[in-house]
C-alpha positions as CSV (number, residue, x, y, z in Angstrom):
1,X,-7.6,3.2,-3.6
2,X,-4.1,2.3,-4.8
3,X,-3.0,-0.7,-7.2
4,X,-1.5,-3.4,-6.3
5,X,-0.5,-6.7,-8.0
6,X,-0.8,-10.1,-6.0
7,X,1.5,-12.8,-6.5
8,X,-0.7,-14.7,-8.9
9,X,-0.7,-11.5,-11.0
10,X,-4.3,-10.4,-10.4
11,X,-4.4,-6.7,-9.3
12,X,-5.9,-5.9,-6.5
13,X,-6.5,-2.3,-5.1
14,X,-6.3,-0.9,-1.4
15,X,-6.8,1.5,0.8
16,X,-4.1,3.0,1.7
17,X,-5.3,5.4,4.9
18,X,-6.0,1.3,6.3
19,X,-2.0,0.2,5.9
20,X,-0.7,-0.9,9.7
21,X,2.7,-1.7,8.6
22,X,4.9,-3.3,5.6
23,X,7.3,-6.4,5.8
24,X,10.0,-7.7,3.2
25,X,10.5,-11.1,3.6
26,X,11.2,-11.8,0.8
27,X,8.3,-10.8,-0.7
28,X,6.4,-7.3,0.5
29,X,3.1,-8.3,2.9
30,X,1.1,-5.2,3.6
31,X,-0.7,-5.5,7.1
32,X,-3.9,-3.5,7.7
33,X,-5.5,-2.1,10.9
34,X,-8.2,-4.8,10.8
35,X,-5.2,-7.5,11.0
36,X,-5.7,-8.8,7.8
37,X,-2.2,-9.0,5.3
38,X,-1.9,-9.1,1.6
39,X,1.5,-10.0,0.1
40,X,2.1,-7.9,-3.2
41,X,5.2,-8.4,-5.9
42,X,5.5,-4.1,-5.3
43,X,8.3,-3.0,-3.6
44,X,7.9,-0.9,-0.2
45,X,8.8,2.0,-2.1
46,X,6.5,1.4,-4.9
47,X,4.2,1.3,-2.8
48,X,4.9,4.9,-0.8
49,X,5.4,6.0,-4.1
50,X,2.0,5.3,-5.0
51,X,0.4,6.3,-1.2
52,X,2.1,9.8,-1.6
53,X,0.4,10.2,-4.9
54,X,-2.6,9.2,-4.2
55,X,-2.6,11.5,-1.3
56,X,-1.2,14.4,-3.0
57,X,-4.3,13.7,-5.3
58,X,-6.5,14.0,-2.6
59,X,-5.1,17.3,-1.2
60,X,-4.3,15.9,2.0
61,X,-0.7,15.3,2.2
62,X,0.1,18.5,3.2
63,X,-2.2,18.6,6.0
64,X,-0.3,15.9,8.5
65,X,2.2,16.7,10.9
């Protein structure tokens, strides 16, 4: 699970092997494969950031083509 901080401020924490897609408009909403969205104050690349790092944590980055 990654962090992530809602608009309101509360933190709220993800899965990240669930995230569809990611729009800016203005503000970042992270869509999952269920269809449900979440709009964060995080930046896209915040949030990679934090995906790659939480994957490199698991030892699985390195195993995707």
């Amino acid at each position: 699970m990654i962090p992530v901080t809602r608009l309101d401020g509360k933190k709220y924490w993800i899965n990240p092997h669930m995230i569809e897609s990611m729009e800016e408009n203005p503000d970042l909403t992270i869509t999952f494969l269920s269809g449900k969205k979440v709009v964060v104050k995080e930046t896209p690349d915040d949030v990679i950031k934090l995906v790659v790092s939480y994957r490199n944590r698991l030892g699985i980055l390195g195993n995707e083509i």
